[in-house]
Structure formats: C-alpha cells, structure tokens
C-alpha positions in Angstrom: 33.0 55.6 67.5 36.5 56.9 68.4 37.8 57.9 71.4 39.5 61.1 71.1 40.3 61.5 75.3 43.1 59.7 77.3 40.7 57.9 79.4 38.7 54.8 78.3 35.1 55.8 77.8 31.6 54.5 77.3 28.8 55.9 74.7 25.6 54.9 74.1 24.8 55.2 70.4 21.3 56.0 69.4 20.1 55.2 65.7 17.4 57.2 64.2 14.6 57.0 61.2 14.1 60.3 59.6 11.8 60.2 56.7 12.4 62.1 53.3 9.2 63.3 53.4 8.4 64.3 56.3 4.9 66.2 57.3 1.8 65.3 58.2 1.2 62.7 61.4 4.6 61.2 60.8 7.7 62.8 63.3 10.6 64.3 61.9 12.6 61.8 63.7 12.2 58.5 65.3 14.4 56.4 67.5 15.5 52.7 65.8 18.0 51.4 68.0 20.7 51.8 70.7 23.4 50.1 71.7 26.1 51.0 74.7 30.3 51.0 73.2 33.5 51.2 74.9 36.2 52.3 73.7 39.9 52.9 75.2 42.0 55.9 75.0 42.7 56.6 71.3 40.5 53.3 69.9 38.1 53.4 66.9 35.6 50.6 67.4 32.1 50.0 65.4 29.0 48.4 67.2 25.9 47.0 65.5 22.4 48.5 66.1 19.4 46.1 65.1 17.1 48.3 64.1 12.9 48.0 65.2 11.4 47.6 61.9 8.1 49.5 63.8 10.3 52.8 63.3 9.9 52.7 59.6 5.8 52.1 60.0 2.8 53.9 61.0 -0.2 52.6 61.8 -3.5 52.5 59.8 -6.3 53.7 61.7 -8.5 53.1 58.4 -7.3 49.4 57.5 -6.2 48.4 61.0 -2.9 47.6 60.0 1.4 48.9 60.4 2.1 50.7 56.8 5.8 51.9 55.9 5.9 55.5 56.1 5.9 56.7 52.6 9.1 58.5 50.6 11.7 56.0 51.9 14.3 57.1 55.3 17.5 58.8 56.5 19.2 56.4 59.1 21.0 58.8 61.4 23.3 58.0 64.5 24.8 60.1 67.0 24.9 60.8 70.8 20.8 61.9 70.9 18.1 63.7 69.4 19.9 66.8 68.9 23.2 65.5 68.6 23.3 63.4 64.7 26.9 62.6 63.6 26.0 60.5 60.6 23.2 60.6 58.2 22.8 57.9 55.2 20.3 57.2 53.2 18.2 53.7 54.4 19.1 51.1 51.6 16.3 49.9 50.3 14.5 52.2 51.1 
C-alpha cells in the first residue's frame, strides 16, 4: 500500500478468492484474509495476509466432506468487494 496523502493513514486490506471457473453454487468472489496497515505521508509499506484455506473449498453435501473448488483461483486484494486493486493468479493453484 502507498500513501499518496500528506497525512499518515490507516487501510484495512481485504484479500479475496475468485475462482476461474466460476458458476454454479460457488460465489464469484470470496473473502481470504484482512489485515489493518499504516502508512505515513508518502510511505510504501507491504503487510502479510494469511489466507483461510476454507476460502478455496466447498463443502460436499454428498461425501460429507470440504473439496477445493475446482478450476484453480484468482487471489485479489484491494480496499473491498467492489474495490480490487490487484489480481494474480493463486500459485499452485
């Protein structure tokens, strides 16, 4: 995050699982992780996000069970839902 303002400022930064393939039962989007930054007037600064492994799964009504989602994932950051800055693909996925 970088802090384009003359002020110091706070963000919360909210991480998101898109899959490739979306359709079906499975949302378009799903939130992963958040985490709260600061930043001072003109600073870049990066913060890690775990993200909930749970985002990346549905579960299996049938077998009883948490499957991945099939077609692999997008992770996606920005300041919400409707606000994505960054998109990349999930490695390893």
């Amino acid at each position: 995050m970088t802090n384009t303002g003359d002020r110091p400022g706070r963000e919360i930064v909210q991480v998101y699982l898109a899959p490739r393939e979306p359709g079906g039962e499975h949302p378009a989007r799903v939130l992963a992780g958040f985490a709260a930054v600061q930043a001072g007037p003109g600073e870049t600064v990066e913060v890690p996000v775990a993200l909930a492994r749970r985002a990346a799964e549905y579960w299996d009504a049938d077998e009883h069970a948490w499957r991945p989602v099939p077609g692999g994932h997008d992770v996606q950051a920005g300041r919400s839902y409707a606000d994505v800055r960054l998109s990349a693909p999930l490695p390893g996925a």
